[in-house]
C-alpha positions as CSV (number, residue, x, y, z in Angstrom):
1,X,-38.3,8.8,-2.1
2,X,-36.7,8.2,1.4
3,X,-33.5,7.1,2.2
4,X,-34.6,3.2,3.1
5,X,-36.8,2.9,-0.4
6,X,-33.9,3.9,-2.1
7,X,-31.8,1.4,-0.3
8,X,-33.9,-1.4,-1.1
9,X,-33.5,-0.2,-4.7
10,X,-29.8,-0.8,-4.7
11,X,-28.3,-3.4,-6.5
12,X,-26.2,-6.3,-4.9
13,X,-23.8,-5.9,-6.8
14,X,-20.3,-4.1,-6.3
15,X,-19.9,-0.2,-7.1
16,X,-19.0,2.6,-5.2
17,X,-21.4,5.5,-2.8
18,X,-21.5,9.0,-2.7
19,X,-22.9,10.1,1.1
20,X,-24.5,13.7,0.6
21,X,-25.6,16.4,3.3
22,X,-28.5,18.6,3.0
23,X,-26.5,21.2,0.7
24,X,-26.1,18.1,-1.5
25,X,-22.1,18.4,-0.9
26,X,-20.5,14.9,-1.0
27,X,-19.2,14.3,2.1
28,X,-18.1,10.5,2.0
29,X,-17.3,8.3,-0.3
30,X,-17.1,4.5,-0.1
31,X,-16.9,1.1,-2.0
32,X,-18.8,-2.2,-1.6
33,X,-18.9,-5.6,-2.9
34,X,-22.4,-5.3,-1.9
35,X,-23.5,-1.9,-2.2
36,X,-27.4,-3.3,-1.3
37,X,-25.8,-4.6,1.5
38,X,-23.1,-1.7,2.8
39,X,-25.0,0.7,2.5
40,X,-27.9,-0.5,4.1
41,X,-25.7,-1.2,7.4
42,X,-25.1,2.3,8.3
43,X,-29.1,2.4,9.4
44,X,-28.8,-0.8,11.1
45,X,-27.1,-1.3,15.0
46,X,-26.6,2.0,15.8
47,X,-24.8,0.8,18.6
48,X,-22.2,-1.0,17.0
49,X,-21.1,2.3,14.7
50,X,-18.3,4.3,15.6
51,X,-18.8,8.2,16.7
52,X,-17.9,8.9,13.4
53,X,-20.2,7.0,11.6
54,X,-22.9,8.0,13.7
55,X,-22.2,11.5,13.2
56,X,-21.9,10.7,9.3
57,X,-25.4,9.2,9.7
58,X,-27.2,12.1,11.0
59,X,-26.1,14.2,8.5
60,X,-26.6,11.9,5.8
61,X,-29.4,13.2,3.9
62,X,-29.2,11.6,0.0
63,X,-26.5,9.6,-1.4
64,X,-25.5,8.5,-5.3
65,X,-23.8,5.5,-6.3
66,X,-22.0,4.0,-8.8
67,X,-21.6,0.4,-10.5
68,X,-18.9,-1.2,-11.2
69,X,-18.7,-5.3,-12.9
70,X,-15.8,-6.2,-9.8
71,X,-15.1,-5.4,-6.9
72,X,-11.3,-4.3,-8.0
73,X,-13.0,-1.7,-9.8
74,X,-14.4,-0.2,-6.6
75,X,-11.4,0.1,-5.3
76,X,-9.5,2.2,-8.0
77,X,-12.3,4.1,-8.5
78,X,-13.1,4.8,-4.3
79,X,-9.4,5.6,-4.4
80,X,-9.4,8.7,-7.3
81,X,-13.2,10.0,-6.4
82,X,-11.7,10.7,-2.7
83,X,-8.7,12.6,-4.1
84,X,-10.5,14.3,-6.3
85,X,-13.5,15.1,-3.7
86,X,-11.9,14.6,-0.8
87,X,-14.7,14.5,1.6
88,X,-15.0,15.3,5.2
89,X,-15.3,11.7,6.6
90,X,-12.9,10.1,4.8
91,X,-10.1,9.3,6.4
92,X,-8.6,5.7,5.1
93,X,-6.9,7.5,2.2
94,X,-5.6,10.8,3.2
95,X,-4.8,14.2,1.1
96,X,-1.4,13.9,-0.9
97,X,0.2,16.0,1.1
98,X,-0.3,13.7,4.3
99,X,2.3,11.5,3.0
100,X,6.1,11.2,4.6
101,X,9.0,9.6,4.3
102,X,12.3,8.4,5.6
103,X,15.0,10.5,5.0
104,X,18.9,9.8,5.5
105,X,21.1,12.7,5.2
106,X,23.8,10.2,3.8
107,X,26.3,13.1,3.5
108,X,26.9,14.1,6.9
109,X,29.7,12.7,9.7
110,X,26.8,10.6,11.3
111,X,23.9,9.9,9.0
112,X,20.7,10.5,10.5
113,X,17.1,8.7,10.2
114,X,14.6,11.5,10.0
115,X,10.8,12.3,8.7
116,X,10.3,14.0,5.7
117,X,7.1,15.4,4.2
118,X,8.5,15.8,0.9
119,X,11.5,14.5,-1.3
120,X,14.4,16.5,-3.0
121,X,15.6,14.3,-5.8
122,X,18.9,16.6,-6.1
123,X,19.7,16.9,-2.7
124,X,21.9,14.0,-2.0
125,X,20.1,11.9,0.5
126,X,18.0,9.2,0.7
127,X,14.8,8.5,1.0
128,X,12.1,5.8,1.6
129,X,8.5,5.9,1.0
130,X,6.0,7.5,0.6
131,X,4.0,6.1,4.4
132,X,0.6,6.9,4.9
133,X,0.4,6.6,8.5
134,X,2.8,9.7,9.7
135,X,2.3,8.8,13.3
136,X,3.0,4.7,12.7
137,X,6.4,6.2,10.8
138,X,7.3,8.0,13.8
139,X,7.1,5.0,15.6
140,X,9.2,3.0,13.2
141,X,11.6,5.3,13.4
142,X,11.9,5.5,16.6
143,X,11.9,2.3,17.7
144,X,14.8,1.6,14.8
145,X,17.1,4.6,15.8
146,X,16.4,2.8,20.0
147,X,17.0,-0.6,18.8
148,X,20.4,0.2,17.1
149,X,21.6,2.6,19.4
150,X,21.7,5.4,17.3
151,X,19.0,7.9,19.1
152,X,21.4,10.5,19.9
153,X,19.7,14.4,21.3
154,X,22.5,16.1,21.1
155,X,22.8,17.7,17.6
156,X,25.5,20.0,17.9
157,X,27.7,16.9,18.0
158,X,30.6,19.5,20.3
159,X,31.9,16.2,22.8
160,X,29.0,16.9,25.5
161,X,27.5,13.1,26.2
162,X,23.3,13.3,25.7
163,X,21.1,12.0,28.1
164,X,20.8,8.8,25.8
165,X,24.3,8.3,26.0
166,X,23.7,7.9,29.9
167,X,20.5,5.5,29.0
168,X,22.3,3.2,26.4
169,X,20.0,4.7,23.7
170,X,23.3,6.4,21.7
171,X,26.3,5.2,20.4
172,X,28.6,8.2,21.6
173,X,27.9,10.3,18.4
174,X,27.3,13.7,20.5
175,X,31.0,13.0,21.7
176,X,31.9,13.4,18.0
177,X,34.5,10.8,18.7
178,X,33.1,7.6,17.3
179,X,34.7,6.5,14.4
180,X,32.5,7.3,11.1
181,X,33.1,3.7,9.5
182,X,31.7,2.0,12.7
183,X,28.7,3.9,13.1
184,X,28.3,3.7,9.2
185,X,28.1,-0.4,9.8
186,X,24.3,0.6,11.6
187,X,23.3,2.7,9.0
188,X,24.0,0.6,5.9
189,X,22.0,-2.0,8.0
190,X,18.8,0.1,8.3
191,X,19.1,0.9,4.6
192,X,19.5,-2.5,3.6
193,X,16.6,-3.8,5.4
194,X,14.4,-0.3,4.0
195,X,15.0,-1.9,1.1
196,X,14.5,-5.2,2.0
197,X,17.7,-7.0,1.2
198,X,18.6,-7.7,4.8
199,X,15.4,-8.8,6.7
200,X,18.4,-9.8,9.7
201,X,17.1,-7.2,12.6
202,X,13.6,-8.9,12.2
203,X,15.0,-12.6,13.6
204,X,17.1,-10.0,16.1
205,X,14.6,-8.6,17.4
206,X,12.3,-12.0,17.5
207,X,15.0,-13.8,19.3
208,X,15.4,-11.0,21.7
209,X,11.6,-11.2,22.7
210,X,11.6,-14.8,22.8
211,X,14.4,-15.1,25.2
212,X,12.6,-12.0,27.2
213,X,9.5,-13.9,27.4
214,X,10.7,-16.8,28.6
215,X,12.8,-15.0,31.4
216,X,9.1,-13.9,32.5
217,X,10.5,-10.5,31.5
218,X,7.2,-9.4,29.8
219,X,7.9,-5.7,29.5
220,X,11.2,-5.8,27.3
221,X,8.8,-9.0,25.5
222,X,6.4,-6.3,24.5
223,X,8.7,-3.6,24.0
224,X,10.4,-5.9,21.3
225,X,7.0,-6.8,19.9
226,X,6.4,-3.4,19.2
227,X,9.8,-3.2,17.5
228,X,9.0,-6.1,15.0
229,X,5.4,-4.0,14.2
230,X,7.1,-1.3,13.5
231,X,10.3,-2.7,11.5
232,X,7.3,-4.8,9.2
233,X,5.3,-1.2,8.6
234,X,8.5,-0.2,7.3
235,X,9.3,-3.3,5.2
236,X,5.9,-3.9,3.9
237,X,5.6,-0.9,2.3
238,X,8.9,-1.0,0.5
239,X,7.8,-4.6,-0.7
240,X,4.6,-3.3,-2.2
241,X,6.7,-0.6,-3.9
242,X,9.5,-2.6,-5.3
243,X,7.0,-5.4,-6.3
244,X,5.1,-2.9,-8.5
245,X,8.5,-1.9,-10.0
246,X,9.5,-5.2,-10.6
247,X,5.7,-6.8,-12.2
248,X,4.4,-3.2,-13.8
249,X,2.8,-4.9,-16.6
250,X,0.3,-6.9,-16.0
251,X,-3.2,-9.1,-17.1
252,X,-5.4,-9.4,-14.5
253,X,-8.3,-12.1,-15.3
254,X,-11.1,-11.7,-12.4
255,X,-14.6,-14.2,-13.7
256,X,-18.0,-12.0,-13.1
257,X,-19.8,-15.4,-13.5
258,X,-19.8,-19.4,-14.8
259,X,-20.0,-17.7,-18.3
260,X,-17.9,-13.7,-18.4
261,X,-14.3,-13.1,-16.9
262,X,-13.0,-9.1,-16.9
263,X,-10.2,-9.0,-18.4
264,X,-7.7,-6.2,-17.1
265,X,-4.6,-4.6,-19.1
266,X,-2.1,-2.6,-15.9
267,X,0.8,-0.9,-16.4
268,X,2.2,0.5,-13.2
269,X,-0.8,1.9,-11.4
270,X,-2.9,2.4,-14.5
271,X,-5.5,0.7,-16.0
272,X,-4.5,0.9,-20.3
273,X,-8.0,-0.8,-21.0
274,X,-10.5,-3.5,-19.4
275,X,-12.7,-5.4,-20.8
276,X,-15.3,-8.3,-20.9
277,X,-15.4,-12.1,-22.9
278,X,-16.7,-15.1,-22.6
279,X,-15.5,-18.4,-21.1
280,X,-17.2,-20.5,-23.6
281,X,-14.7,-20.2,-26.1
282,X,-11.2,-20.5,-24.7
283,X,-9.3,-20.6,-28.2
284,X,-10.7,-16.8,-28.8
285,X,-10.5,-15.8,-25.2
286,X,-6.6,-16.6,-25.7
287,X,-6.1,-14.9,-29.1
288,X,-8.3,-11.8,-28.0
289,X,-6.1,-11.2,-24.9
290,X,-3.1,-11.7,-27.4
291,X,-3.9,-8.8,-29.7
292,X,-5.1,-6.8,-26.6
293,X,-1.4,-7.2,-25.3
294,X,-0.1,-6.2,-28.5
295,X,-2.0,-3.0,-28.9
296,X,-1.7,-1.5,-25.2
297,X,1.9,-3.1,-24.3
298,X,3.9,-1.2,-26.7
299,X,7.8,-1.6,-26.5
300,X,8.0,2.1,-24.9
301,X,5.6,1.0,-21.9
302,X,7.2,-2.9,-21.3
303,X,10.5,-0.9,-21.4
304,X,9.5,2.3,-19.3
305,X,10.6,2.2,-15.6
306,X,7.7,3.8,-13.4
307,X,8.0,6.2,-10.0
308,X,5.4,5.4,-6.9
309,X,4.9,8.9,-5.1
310,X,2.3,10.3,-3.1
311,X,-0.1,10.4,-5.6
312,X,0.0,6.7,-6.4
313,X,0.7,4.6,-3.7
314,X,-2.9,4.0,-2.8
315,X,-3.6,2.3,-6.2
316,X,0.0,0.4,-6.0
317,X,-1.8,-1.0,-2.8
318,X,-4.7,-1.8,-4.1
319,X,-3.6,-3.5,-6.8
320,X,-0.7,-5.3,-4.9
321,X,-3.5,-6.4,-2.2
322,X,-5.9,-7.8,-5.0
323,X,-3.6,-9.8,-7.3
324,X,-2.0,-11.2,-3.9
325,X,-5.2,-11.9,-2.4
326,X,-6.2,-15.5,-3.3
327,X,-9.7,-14.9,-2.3
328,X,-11.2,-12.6,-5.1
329,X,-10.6,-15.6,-7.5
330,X,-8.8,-13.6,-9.7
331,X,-5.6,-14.8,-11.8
332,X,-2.8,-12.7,-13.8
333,X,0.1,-12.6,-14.9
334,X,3.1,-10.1,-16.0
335,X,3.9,-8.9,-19.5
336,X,7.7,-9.3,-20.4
337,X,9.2,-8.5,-23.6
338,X,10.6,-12.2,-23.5
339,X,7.0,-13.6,-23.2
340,X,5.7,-11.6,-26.2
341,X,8.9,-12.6,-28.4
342,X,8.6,-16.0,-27.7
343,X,4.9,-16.3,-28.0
344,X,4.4,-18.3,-25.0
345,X,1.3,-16.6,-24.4
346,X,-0.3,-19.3,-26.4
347,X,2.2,-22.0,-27.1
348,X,3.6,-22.3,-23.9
349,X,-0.1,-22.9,-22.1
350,X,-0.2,-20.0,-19.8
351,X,-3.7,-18.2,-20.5
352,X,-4.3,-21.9,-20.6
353,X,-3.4,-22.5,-16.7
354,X,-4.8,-20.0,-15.5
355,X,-8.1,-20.1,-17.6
356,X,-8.6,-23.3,-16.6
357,X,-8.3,-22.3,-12.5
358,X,-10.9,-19.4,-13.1
């Protein structure tokens, strides 16, 4: 069978595709509401592809594919076949070891922001992270360390000014004569907004583009802009983080149809069980998801505290995006100790809300 009869055997329905070459390796993987649809566009406006799907395209000579009931299952599972496979044309989620991080050697005279590939939990310093994007992190760092003065060249730190110094970029640290407390003011700043309890520099640095804009000063305007896209990369990923910390046990209701909802058990970036009921019956709906609860959400998991590393900080996104993204028409909600001792699950109406907006 050739490659468009298969596709017009596909189902259009969401799952995840294996692209093979002619040695039958897989050589990119990828996820579709639509899989019918998706992957039937890669032999359609040739024009409109980038080099790289082209190039995927003409080697393209067999593919497999696997179905999933939602689309959030695509996702997780597009996410773990690509680490596990990692094929040649996939690019949106990178190797492990792609990963950095902010790292603040809090110990020394004057702290410095610098990029790390890896973290030392006994080491004394801190870090933020893990960043997918190495060269956006650059960036962000970059642009904080210029915003905040702080971009000092001279390491050696013996009282010879660096050419910053000279271009307003450094505080005077390579003079190793600015008081430690005062530049320790900055750096408590930038840790503060890392982890986004002081969201200050982002009015800052708005105001400051505003007022540059309306002085018809357009190149400190963009140069700001760019500041506030790189502060936000920063931020955002910290948010996603502490959010997952802070709701790690979760239900996650998502409807296949008028008649079946998915019903989804998370804790942290794993998936304890999944499974699928009816919406004709709301009483048992509620009193299955109950028990459910009761035999995944043990005392030991509600009470465990979870680390996001490199290796799960594409499912923490995933899972962050799709519970925040109203669209999917999914519903959940998180799993407290305090909810299951006080039974609120069913007498307080919440499956009962959110059943009833499904």
């Amino acid at each position: 069978m050739n490659l468009k009869e298969k596709i017009k055997e596909l189902p259009s329905t969401p799952g995840v595709y294996l692209m093979k070459d002619s040695l039958n390796n897989i050589i990119y993987v990828g996820k579709s509401k639509n899989l019918k649809s998706r992957v039937g566009s890669y032999f359609q406006n040739s024009k409109s592809h980038s080099p790289k799907v082209i190039k995927l395209v003409q080697n393209l000579k067999d593919f497999d594919y696997i179905l999933t009931d939602t689309e959030f299952e695509a996702f997780l599972l597009e996410c773990k076949l690509i680490k596990e496979i990692k094929p040649r044309y996939n690019r949106l989620m990178k190797s492990p070891n792609s990963y950095s991080y902010i790292k603040i050697n809090i110990n020394d005279k004057y702290p410095n922001l610098e990029l790390s590939q890896s973290i030392t939990t006994d080491d004394g310093n801190i870090y933020f992270g893990p960043y997918k994007n190495k060269n956006t992190l650059e960036k962000g760092i970059k642009n904080l360390k210029d915003f905040y003065k702080i971009q000092c060249t001279n390491n050696s730190r013996k009282g010879s000014s660096c050419l910053n110094y000279s271009l307003g970029l450094c505080m005077g640290m390579c003079q190793n004569k600015l008081p430690r407390e005062e530049y320790m003011i900055t750096i408590n700043k930038i840790i503060n907004l890392l982890n986004n309890e002081d969201k200050s520099i982002l009015y800052e640095v708005e105001s400051m583009m505003n007022i540059a804009a309306t002085n018809f000063d357009f190149e400190n305007a963009a140069k700001y802009r760019d500041y506030l896209t790189s502060v936000n990369y920063l931020i955002n990923k910290v948010k996603v983080i502490e959010y997952t910390k802070e709701n790690k046990n979760i239900v996650l209701l998502e409807p296949l149809n008028n008649e079946e909802v998915k019903i989804f058990l998370i804790s942290g970036t794993e998936i304890l069980y999944s499974y699928i009921d009816k919406l004709d019956n709301l009483q048992e709906l509620k009193l299955s998801i109950k028990t459910y609860i009761n035999t995944y959400f043990s005392s030991e998991i509600l009470n465990s505290s979870i680390q996001i590393g490199r290796d799960e900080i594409d499912q923490t996104e995933i899972i962050y995006s799709y519970v925040k993204n109203k669209s999917n028409n999914c519903r959940f909600f998180v799993v407290t100790e305090s909810l299951l001792r006080t039974n609120s699950l069913l007498k307080g109406g919440l499956i009962d809300k959110l059943l009833l907006t499904l």
